[in-house]
C-alpha positions as CSV (number, residue, x, y, z in Angstrom):
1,X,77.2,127.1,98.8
2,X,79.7,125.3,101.2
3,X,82.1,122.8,101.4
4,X,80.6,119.0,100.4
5,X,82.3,116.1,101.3
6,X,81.2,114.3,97.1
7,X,80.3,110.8,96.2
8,X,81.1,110.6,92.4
9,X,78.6,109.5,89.9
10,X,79.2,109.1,86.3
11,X,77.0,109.2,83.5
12,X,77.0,105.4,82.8
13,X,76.1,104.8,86.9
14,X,73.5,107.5,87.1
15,X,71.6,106.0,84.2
16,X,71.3,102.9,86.1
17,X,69.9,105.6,89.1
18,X,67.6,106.7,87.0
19,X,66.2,103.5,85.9
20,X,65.1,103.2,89.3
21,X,61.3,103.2,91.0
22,X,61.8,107.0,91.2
23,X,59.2,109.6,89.3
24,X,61.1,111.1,86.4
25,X,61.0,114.9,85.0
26,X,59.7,113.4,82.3
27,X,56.7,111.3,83.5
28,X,55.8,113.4,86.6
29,X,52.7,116.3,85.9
30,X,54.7,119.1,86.5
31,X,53.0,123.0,85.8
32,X,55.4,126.1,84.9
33,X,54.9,128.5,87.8
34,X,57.4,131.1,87.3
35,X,60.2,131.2,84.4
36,X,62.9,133.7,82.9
37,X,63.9,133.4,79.7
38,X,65.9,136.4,79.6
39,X,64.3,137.8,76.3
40,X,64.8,141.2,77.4
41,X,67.6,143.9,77.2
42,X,68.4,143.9,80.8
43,X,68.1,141.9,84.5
44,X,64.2,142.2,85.2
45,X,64.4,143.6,88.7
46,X,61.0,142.0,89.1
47,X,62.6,138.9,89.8
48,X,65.8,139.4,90.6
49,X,67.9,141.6,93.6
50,X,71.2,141.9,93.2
51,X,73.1,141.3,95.7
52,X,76.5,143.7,96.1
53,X,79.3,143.3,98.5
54,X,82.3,142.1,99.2
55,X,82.7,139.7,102.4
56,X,83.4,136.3,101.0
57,X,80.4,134.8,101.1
58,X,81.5,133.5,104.6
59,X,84.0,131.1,102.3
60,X,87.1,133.5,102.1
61,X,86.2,134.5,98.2
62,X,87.8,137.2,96.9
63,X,85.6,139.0,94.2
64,X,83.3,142.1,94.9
65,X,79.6,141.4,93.6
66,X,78.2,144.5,92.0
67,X,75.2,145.1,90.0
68,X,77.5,146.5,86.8
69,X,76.5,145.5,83.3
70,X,80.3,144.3,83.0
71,X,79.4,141.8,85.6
72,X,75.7,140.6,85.0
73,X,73.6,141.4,81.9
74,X,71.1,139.9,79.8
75,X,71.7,140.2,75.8
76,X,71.0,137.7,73.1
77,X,68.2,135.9,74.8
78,X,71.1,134.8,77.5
79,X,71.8,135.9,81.4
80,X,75.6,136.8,81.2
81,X,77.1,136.4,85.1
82,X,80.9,137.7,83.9
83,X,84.3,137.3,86.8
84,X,86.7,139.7,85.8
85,X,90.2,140.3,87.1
86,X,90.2,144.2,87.8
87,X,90.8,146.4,91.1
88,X,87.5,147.0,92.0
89,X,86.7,149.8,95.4
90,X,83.6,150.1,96.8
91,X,82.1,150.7,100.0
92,X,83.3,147.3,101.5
93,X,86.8,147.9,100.4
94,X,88.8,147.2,97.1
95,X,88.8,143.9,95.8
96,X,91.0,142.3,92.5
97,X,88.0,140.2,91.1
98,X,84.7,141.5,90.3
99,X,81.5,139.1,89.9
100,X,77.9,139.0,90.3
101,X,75.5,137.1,92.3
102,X,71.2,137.8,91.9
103,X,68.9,136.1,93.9
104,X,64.8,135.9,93.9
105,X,64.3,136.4,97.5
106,X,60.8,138.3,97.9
107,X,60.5,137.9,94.2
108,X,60.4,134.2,93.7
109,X,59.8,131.9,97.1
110,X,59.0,128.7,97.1
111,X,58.5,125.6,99.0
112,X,58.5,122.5,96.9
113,X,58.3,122.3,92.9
114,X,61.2,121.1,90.2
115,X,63.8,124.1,89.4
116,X,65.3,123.9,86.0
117,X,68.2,126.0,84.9
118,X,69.7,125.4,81.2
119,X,73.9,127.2,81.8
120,X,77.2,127.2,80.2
121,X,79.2,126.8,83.2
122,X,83.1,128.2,83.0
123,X,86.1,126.6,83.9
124,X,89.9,128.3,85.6
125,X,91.6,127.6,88.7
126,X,89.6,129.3,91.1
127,X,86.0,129.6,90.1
128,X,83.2,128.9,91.7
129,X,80.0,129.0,90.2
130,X,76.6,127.9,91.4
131,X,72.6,127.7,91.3
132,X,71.6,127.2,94.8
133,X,68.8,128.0,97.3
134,X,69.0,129.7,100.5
135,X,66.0,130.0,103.1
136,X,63.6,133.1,102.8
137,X,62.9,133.2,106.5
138,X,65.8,131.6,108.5
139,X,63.1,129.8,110.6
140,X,65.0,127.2,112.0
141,X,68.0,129.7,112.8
142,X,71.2,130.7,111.5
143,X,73.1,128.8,108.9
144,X,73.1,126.4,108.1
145,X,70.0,125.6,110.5
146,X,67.7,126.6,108.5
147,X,68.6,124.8,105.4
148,X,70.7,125.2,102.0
149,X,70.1,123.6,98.7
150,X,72.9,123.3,96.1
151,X,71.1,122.7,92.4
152,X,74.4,122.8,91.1
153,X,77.8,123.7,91.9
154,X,81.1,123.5,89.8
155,X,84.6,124.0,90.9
156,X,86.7,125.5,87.5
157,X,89.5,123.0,87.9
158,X,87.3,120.2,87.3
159,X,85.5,121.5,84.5
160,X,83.7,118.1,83.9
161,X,82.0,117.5,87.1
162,X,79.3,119.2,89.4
163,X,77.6,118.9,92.9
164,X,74.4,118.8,94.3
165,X,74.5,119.0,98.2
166,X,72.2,119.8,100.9
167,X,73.6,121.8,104.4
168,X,71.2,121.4,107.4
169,X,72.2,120.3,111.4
170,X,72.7,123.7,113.5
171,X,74.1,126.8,113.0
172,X,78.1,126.3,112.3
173,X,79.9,124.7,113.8
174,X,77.3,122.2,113.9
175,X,76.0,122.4,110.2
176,X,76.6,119.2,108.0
177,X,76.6,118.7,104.6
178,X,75.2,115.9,102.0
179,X,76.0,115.4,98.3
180,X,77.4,113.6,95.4
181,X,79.3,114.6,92.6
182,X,78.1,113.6,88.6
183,X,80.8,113.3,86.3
184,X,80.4,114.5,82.3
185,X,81.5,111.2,80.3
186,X,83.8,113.3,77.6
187,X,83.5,117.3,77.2
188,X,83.3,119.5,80.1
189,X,80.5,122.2,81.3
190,X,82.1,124.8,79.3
191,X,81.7,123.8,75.5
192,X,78.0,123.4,75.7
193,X,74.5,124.0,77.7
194,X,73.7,121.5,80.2
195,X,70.1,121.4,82.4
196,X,70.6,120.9,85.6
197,X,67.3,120.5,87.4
198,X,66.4,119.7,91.2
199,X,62.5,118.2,92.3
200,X,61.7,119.0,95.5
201,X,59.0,117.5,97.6
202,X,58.0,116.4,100.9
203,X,60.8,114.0,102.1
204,X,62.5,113.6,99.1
205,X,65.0,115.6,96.6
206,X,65.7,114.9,93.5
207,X,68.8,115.5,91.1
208,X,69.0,115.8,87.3
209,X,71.5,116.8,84.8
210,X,70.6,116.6,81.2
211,X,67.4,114.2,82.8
212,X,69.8,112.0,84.0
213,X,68.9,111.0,87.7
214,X,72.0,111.1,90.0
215,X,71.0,111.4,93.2
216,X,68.2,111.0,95.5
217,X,68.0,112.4,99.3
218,X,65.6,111.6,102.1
219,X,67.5,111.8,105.1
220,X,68.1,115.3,107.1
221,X,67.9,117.0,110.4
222,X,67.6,120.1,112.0
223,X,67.8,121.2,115.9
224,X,64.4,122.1,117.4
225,X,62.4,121.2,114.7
226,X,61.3,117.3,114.0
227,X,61.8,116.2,110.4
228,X,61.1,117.5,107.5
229,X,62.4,120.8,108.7
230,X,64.3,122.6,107.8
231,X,63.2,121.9,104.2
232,X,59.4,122.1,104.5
233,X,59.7,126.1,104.4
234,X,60.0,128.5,101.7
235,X,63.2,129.1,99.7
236,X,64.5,131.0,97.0
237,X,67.2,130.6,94.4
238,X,70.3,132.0,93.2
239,X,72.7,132.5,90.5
240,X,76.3,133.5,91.2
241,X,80.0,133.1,90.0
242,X,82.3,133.4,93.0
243,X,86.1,133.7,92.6
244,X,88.2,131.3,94.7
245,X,87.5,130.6,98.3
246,X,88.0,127.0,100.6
247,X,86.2,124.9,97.8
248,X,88.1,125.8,94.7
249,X,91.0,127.6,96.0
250,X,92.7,130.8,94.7
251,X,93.1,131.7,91.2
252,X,97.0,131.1,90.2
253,X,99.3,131.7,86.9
254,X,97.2,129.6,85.2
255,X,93.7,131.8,85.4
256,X,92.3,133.1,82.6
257,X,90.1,135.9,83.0
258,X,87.3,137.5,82.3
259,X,85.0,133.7,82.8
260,X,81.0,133.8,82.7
261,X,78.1,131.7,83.4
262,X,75.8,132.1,80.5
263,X,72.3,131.4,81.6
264,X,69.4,130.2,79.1
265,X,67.0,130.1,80.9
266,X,65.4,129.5,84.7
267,X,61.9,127.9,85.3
268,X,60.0,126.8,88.0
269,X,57.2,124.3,88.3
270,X,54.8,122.9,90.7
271,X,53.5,119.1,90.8
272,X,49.4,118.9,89.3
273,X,49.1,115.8,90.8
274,X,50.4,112.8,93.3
275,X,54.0,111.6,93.0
């Protein structure tokens, strides 16, 4: 979850994309492997670590994550990731935003498959929020090395547009960054669910929103390691809602507060048969 340099793609282009030779969600055998549907009464700890601290996330963000129910809870079928503007002290320090970010690492690792998320995403000056995938192992080295995947990311100024970028190279300095940007054609993220939805397989991902294909990648590097690495090891996802950092920028007079990311569900699946 870092800064992409975006290539925009609006709906009415990335149909045209996904009328192209490329296997579809839709036509490609696909078997559920692992899913939350948040039907519970809390965060299933089975599947998901919550992550709680308060050092930036290496982007200069300003919330502290904890593993509060005012910051992440399930209710109504729903996984609620909630910002809120409060003075917050913990071990790390006090902090004036609180959030939440939960990840599947040890819990849910994988290398390959299609992830689907179905989200509400929010929208204020200086949120960040994002379904993403990190390495489990850190094989290839330090970040970003050993890989990053960006499902989705959404800056709250531009509440009709996300991002799906990769990070591989070296560790940073030497890290680079791949992506383009898909653009709502009326509405924004915030007044409904949207699936957002990655396929992942040897030498190729694949970006969806709503089943609309927008971007396709083939092309990445890593030192020591010839190609496909760093993305032929095992990762795991998560779910987080940062508040403001290098990407979005600070929250201002204009903020509104307390923003979520409503999550309806996450699943995972892996291909039955040859692409």
């Amino acid at each position: 979850m870092n800064l992409p340099s975006l290539v925009l793609v609006t709906a009415a282009s990335a149909v045209a994309t996904a009328a192209s030779p490329v296997v579809s969600a839709i036509e490609a055998p696909w078997k559920l492997v692992w899913s939350d549907e948040f039907a519970g009464n809390s965060v299933d700890p089975s599947k998901w670590e919550f992550e709680v601290n308060a050092w930036g996330g290496g982007n200069n963000e300003l919330q502290y994550y904890t593993d509060r129910s005012e910051n992440a809870r399930v209710e109504g079928g729903v996984l609620r990731i909630i910002a809120r503007r409060e003075t917050f002290t913990g071990p790390e320090g006090t902090r004036q935003y609180t959030s939440a970010r939960l990840r599947t690492k040890n819990r849910g690792d994988w290398t390959y498959g299609r992830f689907e998320i179905r989200a509400r995403l929010p929208k204020t000056q200086g949120l960040w929020p994002a379904i993403w995938m990190l390495p489990t192992d850190n094989v290839y080295g330090g970040w970003a090395g050993s890989g990053e995947i960006d499902i989705m990311e959404l800056v709250g100024h531009k509440p009709a547009e996300v991002f799906g970028t990769l990070h591989h190279g070296g560790p940073s300095p030497r890290n680079r960054h791949t992506g383009k940007a898909f653009v709502l054609p009326k509405g924004d993220f915030s007044e409904d669910f949207h699936v957002f939805a990655l396929e992942w397989e040897p030498g190729v991902f694949r970006w969806y929103v709503d089943g609309v294909h927008y971007q396709t990648q083939t092309e990445w590097k890593t030192e020591g390691a010839p190609y496909p690495a760093p993305f032929d090891r095992r990762f795991h996802l998560l779910l987080n809602v940062a508040v403001g950092g290098n990407l979005p920028r600070n929250p201002d007079e204009s903020s509104v507060f307390p923003q979520e990311m409503t999550v309806d569900y996450v699943r995972v699946y892996s291909r039955t048969g040859a692409p």
